[in-house]
N, C-alpha and C positions, 0 to 999 in steps of 0.2 A: 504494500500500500504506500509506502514512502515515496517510491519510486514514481506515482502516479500506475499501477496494475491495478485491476479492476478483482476486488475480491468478493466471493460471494458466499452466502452461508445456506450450507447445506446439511439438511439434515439426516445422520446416515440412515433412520428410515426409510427416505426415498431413495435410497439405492438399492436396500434390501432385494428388493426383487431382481435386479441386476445380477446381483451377489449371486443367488442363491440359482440362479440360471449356468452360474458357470460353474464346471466340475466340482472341484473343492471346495467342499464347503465352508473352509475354514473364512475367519476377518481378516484380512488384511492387507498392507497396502497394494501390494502386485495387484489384486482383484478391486482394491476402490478406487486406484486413480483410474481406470478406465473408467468404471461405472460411475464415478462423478465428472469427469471428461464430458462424457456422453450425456448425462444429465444438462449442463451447464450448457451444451451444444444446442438442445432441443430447447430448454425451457429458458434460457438464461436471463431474456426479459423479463421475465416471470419473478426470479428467485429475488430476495431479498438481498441487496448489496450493502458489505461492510461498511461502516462511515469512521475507522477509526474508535478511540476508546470515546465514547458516546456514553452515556449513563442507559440511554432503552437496549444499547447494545448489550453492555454488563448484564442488566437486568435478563433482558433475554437468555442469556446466557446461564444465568443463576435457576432460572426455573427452569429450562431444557436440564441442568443437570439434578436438579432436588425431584422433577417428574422422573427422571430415570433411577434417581436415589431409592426414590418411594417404589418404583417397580420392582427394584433390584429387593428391596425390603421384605416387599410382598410376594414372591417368588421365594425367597429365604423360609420365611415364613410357614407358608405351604407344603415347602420341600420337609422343614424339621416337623410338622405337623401329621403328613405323611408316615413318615421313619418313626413317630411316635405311635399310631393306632397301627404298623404291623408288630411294633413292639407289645402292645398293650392295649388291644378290640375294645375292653373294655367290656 
């Protein structure tokens, strides 16, 4: 961005289906810089572009990660929940 480059925020959600079309299933970069490439190609009017450290930027930022906090939580959650009633039916 310093430079004057145009950066955009993307959310790895919408790559997901990208991802998951190519072989390996695994995250990673080899497999997202296409897949956001190609996003940014199709939609890049569309996406939302960086403006620098901005306060709605942070903000943004802060709740993309506390909404995945709280999923990661909630998955946790479920998973010990699980391992608990084959433990103990009850």
């Amino acid at each position: 961005m310093a430079d004057g480059t145009r950066v955009y925020a993307v959310n790895p959600r919408w790559t997901a289906q990208e991802r998951r079309a190519a072989r390996p299933q695994a995250k990673n970069d080899r497999l997202d810089a296409p897949a956001v490439a190609r996003l940014v190609w199709r939609e890049g009017t569309a996406l939302p572009q960086v403006q620098g450290d901005d306060e709605a930027s942070a903000l943004d930022l802060l709740v993309s990660e506390r909404e995945g906090a709280l999923a990661e939580a909630t998955r946790l959650r479920n998973q010990l929940h699980a391992l608990l009633m084959q433990l103990d039916p009850l």
